[in-house]
C-alpha positions as CSV (number, residue, x, y, z in Angstrom):
1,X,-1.5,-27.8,-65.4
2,X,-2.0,-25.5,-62.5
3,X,-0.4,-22.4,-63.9
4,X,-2.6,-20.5,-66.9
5,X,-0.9,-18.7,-69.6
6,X,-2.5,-15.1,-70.8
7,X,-3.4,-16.5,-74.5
8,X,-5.5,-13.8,-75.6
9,X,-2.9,-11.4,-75.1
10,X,-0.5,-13.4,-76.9
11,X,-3.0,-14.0,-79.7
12,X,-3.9,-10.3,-80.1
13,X,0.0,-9.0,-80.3
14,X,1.0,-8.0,-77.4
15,X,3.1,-10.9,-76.9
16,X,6.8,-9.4,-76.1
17,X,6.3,-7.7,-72.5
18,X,4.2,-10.3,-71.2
19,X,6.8,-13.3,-72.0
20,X,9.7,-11.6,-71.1
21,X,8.0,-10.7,-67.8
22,X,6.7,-14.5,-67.3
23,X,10.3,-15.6,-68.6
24,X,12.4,-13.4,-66.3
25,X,9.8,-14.0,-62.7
26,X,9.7,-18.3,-63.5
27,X,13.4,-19.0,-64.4
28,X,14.6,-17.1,-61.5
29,X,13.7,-19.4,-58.6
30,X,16.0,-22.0,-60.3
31,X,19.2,-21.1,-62.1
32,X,19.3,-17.2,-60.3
33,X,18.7,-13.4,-61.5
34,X,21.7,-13.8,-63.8
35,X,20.2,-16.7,-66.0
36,X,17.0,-15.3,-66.0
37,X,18.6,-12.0,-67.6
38,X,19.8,-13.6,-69.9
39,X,16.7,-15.4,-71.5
40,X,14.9,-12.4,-70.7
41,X,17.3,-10.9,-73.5
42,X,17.2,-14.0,-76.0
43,X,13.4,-13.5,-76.1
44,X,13.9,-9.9,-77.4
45,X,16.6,-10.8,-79.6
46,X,14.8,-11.9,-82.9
47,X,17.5,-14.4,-84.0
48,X,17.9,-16.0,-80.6
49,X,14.4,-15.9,-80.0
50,X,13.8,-17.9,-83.5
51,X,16.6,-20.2,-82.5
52,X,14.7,-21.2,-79.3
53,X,10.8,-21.6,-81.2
54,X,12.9,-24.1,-83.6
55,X,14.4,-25.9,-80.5
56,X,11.1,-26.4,-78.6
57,X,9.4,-27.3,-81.9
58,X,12.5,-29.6,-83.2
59,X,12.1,-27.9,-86.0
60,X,15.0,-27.2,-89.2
61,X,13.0,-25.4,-91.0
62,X,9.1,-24.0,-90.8
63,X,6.0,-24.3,-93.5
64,X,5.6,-21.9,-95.8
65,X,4.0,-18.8,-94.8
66,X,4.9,-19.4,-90.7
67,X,7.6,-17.2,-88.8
68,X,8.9,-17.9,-85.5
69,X,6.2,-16.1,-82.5
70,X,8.4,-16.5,-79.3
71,X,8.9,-19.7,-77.1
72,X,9.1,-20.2,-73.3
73,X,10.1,-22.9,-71.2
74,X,9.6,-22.9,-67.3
75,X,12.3,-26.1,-66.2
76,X,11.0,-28.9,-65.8
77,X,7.4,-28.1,-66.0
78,X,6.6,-25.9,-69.7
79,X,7.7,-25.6,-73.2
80,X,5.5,-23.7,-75.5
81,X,6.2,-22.0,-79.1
82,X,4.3,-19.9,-81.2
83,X,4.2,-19.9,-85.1
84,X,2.7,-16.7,-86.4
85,X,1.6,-15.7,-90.1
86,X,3.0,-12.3,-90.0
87,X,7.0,-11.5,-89.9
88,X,9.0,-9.8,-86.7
89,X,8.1,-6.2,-86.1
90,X,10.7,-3.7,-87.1
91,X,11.7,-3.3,-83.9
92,X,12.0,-6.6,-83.0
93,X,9.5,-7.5,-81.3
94,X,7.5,-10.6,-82.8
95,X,4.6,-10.7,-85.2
96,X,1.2,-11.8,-84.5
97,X,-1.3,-14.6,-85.2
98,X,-4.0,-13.1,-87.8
99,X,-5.6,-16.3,-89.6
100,X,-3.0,-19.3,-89.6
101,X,-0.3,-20.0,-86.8
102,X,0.8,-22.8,-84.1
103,X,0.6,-22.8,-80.6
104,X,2.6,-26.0,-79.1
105,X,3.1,-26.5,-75.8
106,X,4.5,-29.6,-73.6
107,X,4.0,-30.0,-70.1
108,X,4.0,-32.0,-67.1
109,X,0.6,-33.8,-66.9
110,X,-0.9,-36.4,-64.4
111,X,-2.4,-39.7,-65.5
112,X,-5.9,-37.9,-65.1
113,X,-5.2,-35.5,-67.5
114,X,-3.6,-37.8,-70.2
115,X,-6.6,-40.0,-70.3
116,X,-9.8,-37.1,-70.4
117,X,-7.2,-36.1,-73.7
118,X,-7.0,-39.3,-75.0
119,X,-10.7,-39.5,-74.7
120,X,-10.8,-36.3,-76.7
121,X,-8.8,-37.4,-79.4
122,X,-10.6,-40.7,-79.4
123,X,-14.1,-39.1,-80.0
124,X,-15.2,-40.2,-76.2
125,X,-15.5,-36.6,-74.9
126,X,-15.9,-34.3,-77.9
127,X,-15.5,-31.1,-76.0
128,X,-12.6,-29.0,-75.0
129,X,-13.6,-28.6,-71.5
130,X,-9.1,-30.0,-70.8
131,X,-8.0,-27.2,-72.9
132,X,-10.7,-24.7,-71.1
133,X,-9.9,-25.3,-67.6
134,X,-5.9,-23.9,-68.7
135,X,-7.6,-20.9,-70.4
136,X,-7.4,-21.8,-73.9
137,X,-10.4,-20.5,-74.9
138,X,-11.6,-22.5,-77.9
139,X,-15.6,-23.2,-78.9
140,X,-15.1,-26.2,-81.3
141,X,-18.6,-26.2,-83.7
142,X,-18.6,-29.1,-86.7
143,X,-16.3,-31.5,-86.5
144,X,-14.1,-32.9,-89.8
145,X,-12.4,-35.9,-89.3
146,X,-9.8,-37.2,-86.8
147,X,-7.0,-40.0,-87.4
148,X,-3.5,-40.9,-86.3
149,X,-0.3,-41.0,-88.4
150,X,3.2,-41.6,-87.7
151,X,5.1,-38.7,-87.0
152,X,9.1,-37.9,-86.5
153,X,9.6,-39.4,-83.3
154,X,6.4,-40.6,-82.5
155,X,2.6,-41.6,-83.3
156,X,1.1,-38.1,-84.1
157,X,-3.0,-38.0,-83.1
158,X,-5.1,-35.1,-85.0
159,X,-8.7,-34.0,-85.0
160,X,-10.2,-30.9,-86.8
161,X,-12.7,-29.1,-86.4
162,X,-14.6,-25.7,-87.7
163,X,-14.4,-23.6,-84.5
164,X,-13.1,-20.4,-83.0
165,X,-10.4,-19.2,-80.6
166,X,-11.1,-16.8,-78.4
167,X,-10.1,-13.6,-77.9
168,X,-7.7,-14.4,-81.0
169,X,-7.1,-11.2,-83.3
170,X,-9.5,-12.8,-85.6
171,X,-13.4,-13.5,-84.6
172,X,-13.9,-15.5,-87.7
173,X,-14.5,-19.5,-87.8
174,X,-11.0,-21.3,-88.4
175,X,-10.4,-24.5,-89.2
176,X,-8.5,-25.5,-86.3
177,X,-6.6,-29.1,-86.1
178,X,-5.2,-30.2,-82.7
179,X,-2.4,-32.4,-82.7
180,X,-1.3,-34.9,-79.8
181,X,2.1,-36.6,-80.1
182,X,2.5,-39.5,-78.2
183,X,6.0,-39.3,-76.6
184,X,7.4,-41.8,-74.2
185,X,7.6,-39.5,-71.5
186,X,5.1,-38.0,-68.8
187,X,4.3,-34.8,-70.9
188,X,1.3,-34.1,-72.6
189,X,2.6,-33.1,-75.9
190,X,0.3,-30.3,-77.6
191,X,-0.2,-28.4,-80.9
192,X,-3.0,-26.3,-82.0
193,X,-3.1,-25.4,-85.6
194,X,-5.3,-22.7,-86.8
195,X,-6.3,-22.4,-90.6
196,X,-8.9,-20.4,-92.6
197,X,-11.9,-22.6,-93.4
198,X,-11.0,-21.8,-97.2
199,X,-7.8,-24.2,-96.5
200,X,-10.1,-27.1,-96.6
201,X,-9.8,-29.4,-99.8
202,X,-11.8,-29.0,-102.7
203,X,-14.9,-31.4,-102.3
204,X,-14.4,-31.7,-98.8
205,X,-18.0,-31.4,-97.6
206,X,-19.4,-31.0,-93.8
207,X,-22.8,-32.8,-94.4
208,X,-22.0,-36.1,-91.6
209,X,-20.2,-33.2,-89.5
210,X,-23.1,-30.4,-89.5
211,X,-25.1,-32.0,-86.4
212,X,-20.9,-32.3,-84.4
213,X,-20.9,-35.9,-85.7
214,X,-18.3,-38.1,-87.0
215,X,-18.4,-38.3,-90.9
216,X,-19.4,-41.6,-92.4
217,X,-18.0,-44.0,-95.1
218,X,-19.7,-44.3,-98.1
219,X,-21.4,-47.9,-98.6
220,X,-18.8,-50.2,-99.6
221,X,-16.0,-48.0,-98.8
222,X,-13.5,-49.6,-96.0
223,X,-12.2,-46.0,-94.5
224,X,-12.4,-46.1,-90.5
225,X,-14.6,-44.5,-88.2
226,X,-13.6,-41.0,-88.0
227,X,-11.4,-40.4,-91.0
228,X,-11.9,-37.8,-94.2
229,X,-11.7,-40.6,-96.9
230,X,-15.8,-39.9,-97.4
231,X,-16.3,-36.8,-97.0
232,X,-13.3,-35.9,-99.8
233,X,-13.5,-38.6,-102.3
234,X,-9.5,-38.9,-102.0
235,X,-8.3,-41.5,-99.0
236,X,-6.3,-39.8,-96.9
237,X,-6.2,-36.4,-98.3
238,X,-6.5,-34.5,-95.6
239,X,-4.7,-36.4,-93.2
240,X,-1.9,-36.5,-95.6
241,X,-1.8,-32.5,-95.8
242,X,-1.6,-32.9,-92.0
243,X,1.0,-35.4,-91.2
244,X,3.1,-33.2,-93.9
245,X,2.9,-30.2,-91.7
246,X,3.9,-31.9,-88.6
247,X,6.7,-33.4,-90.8
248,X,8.4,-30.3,-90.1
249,X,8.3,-30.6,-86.4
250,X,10.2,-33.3,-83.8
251,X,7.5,-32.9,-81.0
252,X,9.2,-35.5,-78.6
253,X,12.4,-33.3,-78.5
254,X,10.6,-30.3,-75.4
């Protein structure tokens, strides 16, 4: 991923100019001036632009509380789409993310960078030094549990953590779960979820994550390495609130 995206911008509101701008300058090197006009005016349009965040997302309808942000795809390289908590601006332009949203993106990706994210999702590298180096500024603090789960169209990988996104329009701590769809394809597949940390269960404690590592099954208890089932009481609790959030999304589709 050579090219960097200007996420803070997007995060703090001021997402309209910049995409159309980004839109109109990448598409025109491949289908011409006149196509590019075009989706430069489908990204101001608020029901095209929602059409196109449900396309990339493979989405028929959103969870509750989630409006379409804006989506843009650069051919053959990029598809990214937004999911904001607050509605399209009277003038059409699109909300913003405050304290919960979605940024999903898929995009060409060698071998190297498919394995260092595998290793993230796996607990080998628990950083975000991938995600860094493409200016998504994220400082991930405790972590909360990771797992896998099977998704639409493919295996879906999570992992949560209390952190913080940079420059978002928020400075709070957010309970951020990344989510890592593993398509057939030679994309890395990519969603970043972003919650208040009051959207954790009930009874979910931090204890085994206070010191960044992985919680730990109670004696007896068969839950694997890495999962919630501790740390909760409930098996699966947590993952099951995630995998029904991604149920609303074909990642695989962009």
């Amino acid at each position: 991923m050579a090219k960097k995206f200007p996420w803070g911008c997007v995060l703090g509101g001021c997402a309209a100019t910049i995409v159309v701008v980004i839109v109109v300058v990448s598409v025109a090197g491949y289908f011409g001036v006149k196509k590019a006009k075009e989706l430069g005016e489908s990204m101001t349009d608020p029901a095209k632009r929602a059409d196109r965040v449900m396309d990339v997302l493979g989405a028929e309808s959103l969870p509750e509380g989630l409006y379409p942000g804006f989506a843009l795809s650069v051919p053959f390289f990029m598809d990214l789409a937004f999911l904001v908590d607050n509605p399209p601006k009277e003038n059409g332009e699109p909300g913003h993310m405050e304290s919960r949203g979605l940024i999903y993106f898929s995009v060409r990706a060698g071998g190297h960078q498919q394995r260092e994210l595998e290793r993230f999702f796996e607990g080998e590298a628990n950083d975000a030094e991938l995600l860094r180096q493409n200016n998504i500024k994220i400082d991930l603090d405790r972590l909360i549990g990771r797992g896998i789960f099977d998704g639409q169209d493919s295996p879906v990988r999570w992992v949560s953590y209390i952190g913080r996104m940079k420059d978002h329009s928020s400075s709070a701590e957010s309970l951020i779960t990344m989510l890592k769809a593993d398509c057939d394809d030679s994309r890395m597949h990519l969603g970043i979820w972003l919650r208040p940390i009051s959207a954790l269960p009930e009874g979910l404690t931090q204890s085994a994550a206070e010191d960044g590592g992985e919680p730990e099954a109670e004696a007896g208890s068969e839950a694997p390495a890495g999962s919630t089932q501790a740390a909760t009481g409930e098996p699966d609790a947590f993952e099951a609130e995630i995998a029904e959030f991604a149920g609303h999304f074909r990642f695989c589709v962009s």
